[in-house]
C-alpha angles and dihedrals in degrees: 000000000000126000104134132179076020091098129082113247095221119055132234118256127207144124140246138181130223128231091280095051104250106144126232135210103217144167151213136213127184128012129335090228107040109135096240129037127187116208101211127199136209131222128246116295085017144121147211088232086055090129090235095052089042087055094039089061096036083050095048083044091057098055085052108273125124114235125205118189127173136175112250115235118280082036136104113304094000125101121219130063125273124248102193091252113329115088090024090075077078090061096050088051097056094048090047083048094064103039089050087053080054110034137050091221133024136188125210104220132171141142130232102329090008087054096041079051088050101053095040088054091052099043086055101058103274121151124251142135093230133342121235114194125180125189095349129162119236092204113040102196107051124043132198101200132074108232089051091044086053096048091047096048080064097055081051101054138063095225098041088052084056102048077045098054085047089071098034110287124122112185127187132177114307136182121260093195104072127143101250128209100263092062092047111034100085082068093061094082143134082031093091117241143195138208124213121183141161124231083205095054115132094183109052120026115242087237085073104064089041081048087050092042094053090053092056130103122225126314108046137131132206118198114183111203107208093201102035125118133190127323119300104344074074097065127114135150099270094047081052091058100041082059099049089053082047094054097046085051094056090041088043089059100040 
């Protein structure tokens, strides 16, 4: 997909609820009528001001998409508490919601909490055109890795929720129970996915996205980045511009 030099520089700011009434800070870029938008999600601990994810959607606005971020509860701007995945499939609704009222084809994105929020979404019956999700667990509650242990020790604690709210993270109590990825994401199809991981990821193991791979329908894509790392602190502009061609490929074919 290709319109340069079409898109604002500056995005649109406003603010939505969910369907339980907890309100988010959100924002545009590009233009209210482009013919395709992306909904993009942020990881735990995250933002939609975090400056790659700010120049990932500046970049897709500028090949023509429209791009709506929003901060998931407990995070940033956004009231609530977050829950690591489970209420904020709500978020990303509401913010879906909108761009589908706008736009004649729209794409669920996210990266680490915001892709294991996508898929979730999708395999539980959310609409979308195609699903994009980058770094994402395919099991929420019980992680392999240090670094998400380590996060996730955090969430747990009362000290660690307070260390977490210093920097912009509000958690509340949240399910360890919930249906993962991994358990919903054969009932996405036929919505086309795609799978992004980085062999270089220290969060999330890179079995997890061939195990989530495995589970798809067709279609599906899997695009293993050698030197990748993890989410969003992975983005650059090329990486901004391999995932707008991917994008017109999964809307092309479907």
């Amino acid at each position: 997909m290709d319109g340069r030099g079409s898109a604002p520089r500056l995005p649109k700011s406003f603010t939505l609820s969910t369907p339980d009434g907890v309100t988010l800070s959100a924002l545009r870029y590009g233009r209210g009528n482009a013919h395709a938008a992306v909904v993009f999600g942020h990881g735990f601990t995250g933002s939609q001001h975090n400056k790659k994810i700010v120049a990932l959607a500046g970049r897709l606005a500028e090949h023509g998409l429209a791009v709506y971020t929003a901060d998931f509860r407990g995070h940033g701007a956004s009231g609530g508490l977050s829950t690591l995945g489970d209420k904020e499939i709500q978020d990303l609704e509401a913010v879906l919601a909108l761009a589908r009222s706008r736009h004649r084809k729209v794409v669920s994105a996210g990266a680490s909490m915001g892709a294991f929020i996508a898929l979730r979404h999708a395999g539980l019956g959310g609409k979308a055109d195609a699903v994009v999700a980058i770094s994402s667990p395919a099991a929420g509650r019980d992680p392999k890795l240090l670094r998400a242990r380590l996060l996730r020790r955090a969430a747990l604690s009362a000290r660690g929720r307070r260390l977490l709210d210093l920097y912009g993270t509000r958690v509340g109590a949240f399910s360890e129970t919930i249906t993962p990825p991994l358990d919903l994401v054969a009932q996405i199809a036929p919505t086309p996915v795609a799978i992004i991981h980085g062999a270089r990821d220290r969060y999330v193991p890179l079995a997890d996205a061939y195990a989530l791979y495995d589970r798809l329908g067709e279609p599906r894509r899997l695009v293993v980045l050698r030197d990748f790392g993890h989410g969003e602190a992975a983005f650059d502009l090329p990486f901004a511009d391999r995932l707008n061609d991917l994008i017109g490929d999964l809307l092309d074919g479907h």
